[in-house]
C-alpha positions as CSV (number, residue, x, y, z in Angstrom):
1,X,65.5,112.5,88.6
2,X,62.5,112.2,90.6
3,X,61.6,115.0,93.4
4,X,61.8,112.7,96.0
5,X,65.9,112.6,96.2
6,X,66.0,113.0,99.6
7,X,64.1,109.6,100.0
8,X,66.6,107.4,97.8
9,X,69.0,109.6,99.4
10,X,69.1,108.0,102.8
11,X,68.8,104.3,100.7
12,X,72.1,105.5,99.3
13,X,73.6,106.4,102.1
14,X,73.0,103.2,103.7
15,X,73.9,101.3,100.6
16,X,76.9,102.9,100.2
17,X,77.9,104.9,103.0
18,X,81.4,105.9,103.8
19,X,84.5,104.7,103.8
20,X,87.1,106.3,105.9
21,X,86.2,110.1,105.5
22,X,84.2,109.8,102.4
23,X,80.3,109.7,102.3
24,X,78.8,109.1,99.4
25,X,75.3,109.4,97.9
26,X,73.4,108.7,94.6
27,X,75.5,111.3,92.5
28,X,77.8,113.2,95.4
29,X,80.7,112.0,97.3
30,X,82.0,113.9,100.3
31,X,85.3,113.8,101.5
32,X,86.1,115.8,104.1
33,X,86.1,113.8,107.5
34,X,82.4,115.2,108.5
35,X,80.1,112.9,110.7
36,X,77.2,111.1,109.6
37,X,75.2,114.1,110.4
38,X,76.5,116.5,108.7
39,X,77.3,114.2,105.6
40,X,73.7,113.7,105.5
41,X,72.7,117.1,105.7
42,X,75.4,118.3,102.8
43,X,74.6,115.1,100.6
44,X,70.8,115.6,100.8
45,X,71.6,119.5,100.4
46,X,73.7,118.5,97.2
47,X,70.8,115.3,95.5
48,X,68.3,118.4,96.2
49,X,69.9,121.4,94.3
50,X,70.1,118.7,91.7
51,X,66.7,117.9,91.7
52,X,66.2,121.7,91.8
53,X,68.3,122.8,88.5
54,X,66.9,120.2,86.6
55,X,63.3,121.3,87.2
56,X,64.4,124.9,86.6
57,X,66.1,123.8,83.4
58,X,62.5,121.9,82.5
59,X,60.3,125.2,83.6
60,X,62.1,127.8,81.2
61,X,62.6,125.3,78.4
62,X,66.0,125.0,78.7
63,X,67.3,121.3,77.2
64,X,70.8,120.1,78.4
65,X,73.3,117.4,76.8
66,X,73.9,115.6,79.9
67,X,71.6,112.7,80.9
68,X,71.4,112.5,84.7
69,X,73.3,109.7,85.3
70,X,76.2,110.6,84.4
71,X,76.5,113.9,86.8
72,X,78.6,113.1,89.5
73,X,80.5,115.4,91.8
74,X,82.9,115.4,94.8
75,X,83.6,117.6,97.7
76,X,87.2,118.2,98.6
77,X,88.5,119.3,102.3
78,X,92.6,119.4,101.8
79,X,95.0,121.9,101.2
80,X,94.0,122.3,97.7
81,X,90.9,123.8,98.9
82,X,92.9,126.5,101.4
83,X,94.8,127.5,98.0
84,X,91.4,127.8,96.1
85,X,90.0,130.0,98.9
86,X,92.7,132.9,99.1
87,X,90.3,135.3,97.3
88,X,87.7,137.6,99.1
89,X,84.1,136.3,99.5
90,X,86.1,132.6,99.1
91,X,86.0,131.7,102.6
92,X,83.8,129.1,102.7
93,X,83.9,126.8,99.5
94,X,84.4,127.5,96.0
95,X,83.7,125.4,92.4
96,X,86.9,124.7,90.6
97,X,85.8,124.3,86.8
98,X,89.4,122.9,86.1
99,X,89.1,119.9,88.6
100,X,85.2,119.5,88.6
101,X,85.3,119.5,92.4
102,X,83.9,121.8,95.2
103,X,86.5,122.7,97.6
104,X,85.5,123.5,101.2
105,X,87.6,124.8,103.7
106,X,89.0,121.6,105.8
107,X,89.1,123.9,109.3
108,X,84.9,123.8,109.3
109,X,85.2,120.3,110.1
110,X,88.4,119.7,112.1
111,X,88.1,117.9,115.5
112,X,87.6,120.7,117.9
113,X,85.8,123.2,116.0
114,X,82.3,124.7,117.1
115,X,79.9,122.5,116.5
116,X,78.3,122.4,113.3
117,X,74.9,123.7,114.0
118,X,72.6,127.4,114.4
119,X,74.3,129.6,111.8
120,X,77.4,128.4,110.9
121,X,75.2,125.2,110.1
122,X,73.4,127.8,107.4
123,X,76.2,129.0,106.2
124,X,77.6,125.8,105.1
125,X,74.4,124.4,103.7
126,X,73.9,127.4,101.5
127,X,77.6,127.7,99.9
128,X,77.1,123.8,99.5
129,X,73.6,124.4,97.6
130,X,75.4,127.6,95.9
131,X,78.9,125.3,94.8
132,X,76.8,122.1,93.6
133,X,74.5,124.4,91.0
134,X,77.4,125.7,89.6
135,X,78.4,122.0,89.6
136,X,75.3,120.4,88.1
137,X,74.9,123.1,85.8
138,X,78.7,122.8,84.7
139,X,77.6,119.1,83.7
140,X,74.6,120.3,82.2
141,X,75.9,122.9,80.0
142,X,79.4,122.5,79.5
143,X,80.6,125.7,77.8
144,X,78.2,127.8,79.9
145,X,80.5,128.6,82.3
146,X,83.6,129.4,80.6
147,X,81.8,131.8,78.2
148,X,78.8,133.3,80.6
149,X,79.4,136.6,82.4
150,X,80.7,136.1,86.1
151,X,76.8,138.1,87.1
152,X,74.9,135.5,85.2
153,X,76.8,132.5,86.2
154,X,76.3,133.5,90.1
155,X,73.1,134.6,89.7
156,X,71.8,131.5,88.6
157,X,73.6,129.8,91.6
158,X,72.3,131.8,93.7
159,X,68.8,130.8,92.8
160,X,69.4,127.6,94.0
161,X,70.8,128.7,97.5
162,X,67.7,129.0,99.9
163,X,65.4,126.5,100.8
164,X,61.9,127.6,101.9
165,X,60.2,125.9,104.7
166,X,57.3,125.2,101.7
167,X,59.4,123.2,99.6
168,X,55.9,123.3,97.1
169,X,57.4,126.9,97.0
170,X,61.1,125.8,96.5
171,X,61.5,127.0,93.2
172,X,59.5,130.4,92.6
173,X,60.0,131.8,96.1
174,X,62.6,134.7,96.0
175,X,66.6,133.6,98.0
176,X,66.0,135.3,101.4
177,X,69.3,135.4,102.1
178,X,70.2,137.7,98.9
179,X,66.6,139.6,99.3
180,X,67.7,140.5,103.0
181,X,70.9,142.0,101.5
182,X,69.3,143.2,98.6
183,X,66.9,145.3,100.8
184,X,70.0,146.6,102.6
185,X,71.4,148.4,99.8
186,X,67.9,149.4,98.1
187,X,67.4,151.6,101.8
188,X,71.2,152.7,102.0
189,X,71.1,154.5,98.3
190,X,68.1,155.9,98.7
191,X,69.5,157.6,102.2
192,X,72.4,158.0,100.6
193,X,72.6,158.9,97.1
194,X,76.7,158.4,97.2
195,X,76.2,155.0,97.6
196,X,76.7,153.2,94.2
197,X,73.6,151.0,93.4
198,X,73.5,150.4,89.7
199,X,72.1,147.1,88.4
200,X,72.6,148.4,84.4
201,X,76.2,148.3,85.4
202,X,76.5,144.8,87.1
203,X,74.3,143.8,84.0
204,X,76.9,145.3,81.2
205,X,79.7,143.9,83.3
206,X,81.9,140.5,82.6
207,X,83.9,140.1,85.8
208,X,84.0,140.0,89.1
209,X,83.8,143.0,90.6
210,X,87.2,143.8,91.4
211,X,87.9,144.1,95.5
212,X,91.8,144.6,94.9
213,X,93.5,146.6,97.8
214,X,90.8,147.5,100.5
215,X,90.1,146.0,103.3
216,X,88.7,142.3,103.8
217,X,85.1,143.7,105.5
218,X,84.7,146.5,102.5
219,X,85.1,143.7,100.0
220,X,82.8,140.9,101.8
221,X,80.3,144.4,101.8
222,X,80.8,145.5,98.1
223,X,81.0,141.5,97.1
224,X,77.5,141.0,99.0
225,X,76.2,143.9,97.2
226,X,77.1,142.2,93.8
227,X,76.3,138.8,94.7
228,X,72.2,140.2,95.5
229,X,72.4,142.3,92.3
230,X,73.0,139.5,90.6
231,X,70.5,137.2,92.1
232,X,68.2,139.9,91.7
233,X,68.4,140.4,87.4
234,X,68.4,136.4,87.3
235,X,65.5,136.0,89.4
236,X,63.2,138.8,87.9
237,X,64.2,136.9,84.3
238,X,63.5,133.5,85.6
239,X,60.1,135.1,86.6
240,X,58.9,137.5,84.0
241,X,61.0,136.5,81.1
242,X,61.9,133.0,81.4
243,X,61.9,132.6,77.9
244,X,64.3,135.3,77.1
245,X,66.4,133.9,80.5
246,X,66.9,130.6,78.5
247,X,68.0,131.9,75.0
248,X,71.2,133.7,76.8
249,X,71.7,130.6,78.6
250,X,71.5,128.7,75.6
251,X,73.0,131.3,73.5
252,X,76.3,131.0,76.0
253,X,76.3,127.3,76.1
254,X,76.8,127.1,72.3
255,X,78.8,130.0,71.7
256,X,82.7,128.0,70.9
257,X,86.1,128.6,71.9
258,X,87.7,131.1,69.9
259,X,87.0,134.3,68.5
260,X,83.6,134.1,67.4
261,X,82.8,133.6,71.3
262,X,83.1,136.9,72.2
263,X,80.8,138.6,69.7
264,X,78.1,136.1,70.4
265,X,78.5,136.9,74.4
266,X,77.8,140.1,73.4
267,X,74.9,139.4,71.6
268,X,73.3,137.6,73.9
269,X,73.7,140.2,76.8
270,X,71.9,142.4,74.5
271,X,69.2,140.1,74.5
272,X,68.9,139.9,77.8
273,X,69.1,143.5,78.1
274,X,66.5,143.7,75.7
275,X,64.6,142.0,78.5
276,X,65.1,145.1,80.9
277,X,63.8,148.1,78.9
278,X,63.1,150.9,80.4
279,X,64.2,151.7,84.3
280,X,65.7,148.3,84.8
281,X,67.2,148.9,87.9
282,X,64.1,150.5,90.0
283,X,62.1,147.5,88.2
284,X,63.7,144.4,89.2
285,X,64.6,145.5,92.7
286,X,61.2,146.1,93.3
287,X,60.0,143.3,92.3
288,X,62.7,141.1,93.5
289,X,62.0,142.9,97.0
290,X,58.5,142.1,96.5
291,X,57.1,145.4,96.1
292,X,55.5,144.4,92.5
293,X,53.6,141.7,92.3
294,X,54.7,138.5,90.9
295,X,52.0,137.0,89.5
């Protein structure tokens, strides 16, 4: 797909553009009642994290099984979507691997609701970027995401999240948004040495982290916590050890259903742990935080 997607984008749009309360583009079809504005915003938003994956995929070697035009994707606004979004840190949109669908919450775009714009405008545009890379990648590599830890999964979503205002920049730039919270933590444990900040542990981990039973502003904290960690070990690997980065991408990918999944899981997070001798956790948060140099 060329890099230009927002240009044949808007040719789309025009081409095809929307029946009812569906908007569509070249690959991406939303369907949730939004105006021409925002459609245009989220649809460009979706063709360009596309665009993005795909050179990612191309920059760390990484070859997938899906030609391009056959990725397609849809947006959901109904009730399914207010089912999907029960968990903490779910209260925007989610990917549903089962369906193949994003689901977004159907209240951000009811008639009467603040307008979409300033913030809440950001925070839609970046779990839209966040849900279609797990999406494209999902169509990519199609056993990835069933056998990939929940930290590596995310974390490469997350790369995909920001957009910086040098798009030459797009895709080496660290996520602002995960840096910010990233930097947040990094100062509160060193205050505080009771505060837990251990990326070996989110790194040896397979799950969520689990947010059972306390309160919905401690889990959106410890969730946000996770979330950077995670961007953090997949960005310092897309950076330093891209090589390594693909292998346990790969390695996931092709690992089948059924008992010999497991082991090979496990063998692949030792690779990419082999990628983090040493004080991993001092080392990629400083250079994540952009205290080491990059280049």
């Amino acid at each position: 797909m060329s890099s230009f997607a927002g240009l044949y984008l808007v040719a789309a749009f025009f081409l095809f553009g929307g029946s009812g309360d569906a908007h569509r583009s070249v690959h991406f079809e939303l369907s949730c009642g939004a105006d021409d504005r925002v459609a245009r915003i989220v649809l460009a938003d979706m063709e360009h994290t596309l665009d993005r994956v795909l050179r990612f995929c191309d920059r760390i070697g990484l070859k997938y099984e899906v030609g391009v035009d056959r990725i397609r994707g849809r947006v959901v606004c109904d009730e399914r979507a207010r089912s999907a979004l029960r968990q903490p840190g779910m209260q925007w949109g989610v990917y549903d691997t089962n369906s193949g669908n994003i689901y977004l919450d159907p209240s951000i775009f009811a008639p009467g609701e603040v307008a979409l714009s300033g913030p809440r405008l950001a925070a839609l545009r970046l779990t839209v970027r966040h849900e279609t890379a797990h999406l494209v990648l999902d169509r990519l590599l199609p056993r990835f995401g069933t056998n990939a830890p929940a930290w590596l999964a995310e974390g490469l979503a997350c790369l995909f999240e920001h957009v910086p205002e040098d798009e030459a920049d797009a895709d080496t730039l660290p996520n602002a948004f995960r840096q910010a919270d990233l930097r947040r933590l990094w100062s509160a444990s060193r205050r505080n040495p009771a505060i837990e900040f251990d990326i070996v542990r989110v790194l040896e981990s397979r799950d969520w982290p689990d947010v059972s039973g306390v309160s919905a502003s401690k889990a959106d904290k410890r969730l946000s916590a996770w979330y950077a960690s995670c961007w953090a070990i997949v960005y310092y690997l897309s950076e330093r050890e891209p090589a390594c980065l693909a292998d346990v991408v790969r390695m996931f990918n092709g690992a089948a259903e059924g008992a010999d999944s497991t082991a090979r899981a496990h063998e692949a997070l030792r690779g990419a742990a082999g990628c983090l001798n040493g004080d991993v956790s001092s080392r990629v948060v400083r250079f994540a935080l952009g205290v080491e140099a990059r280049h």
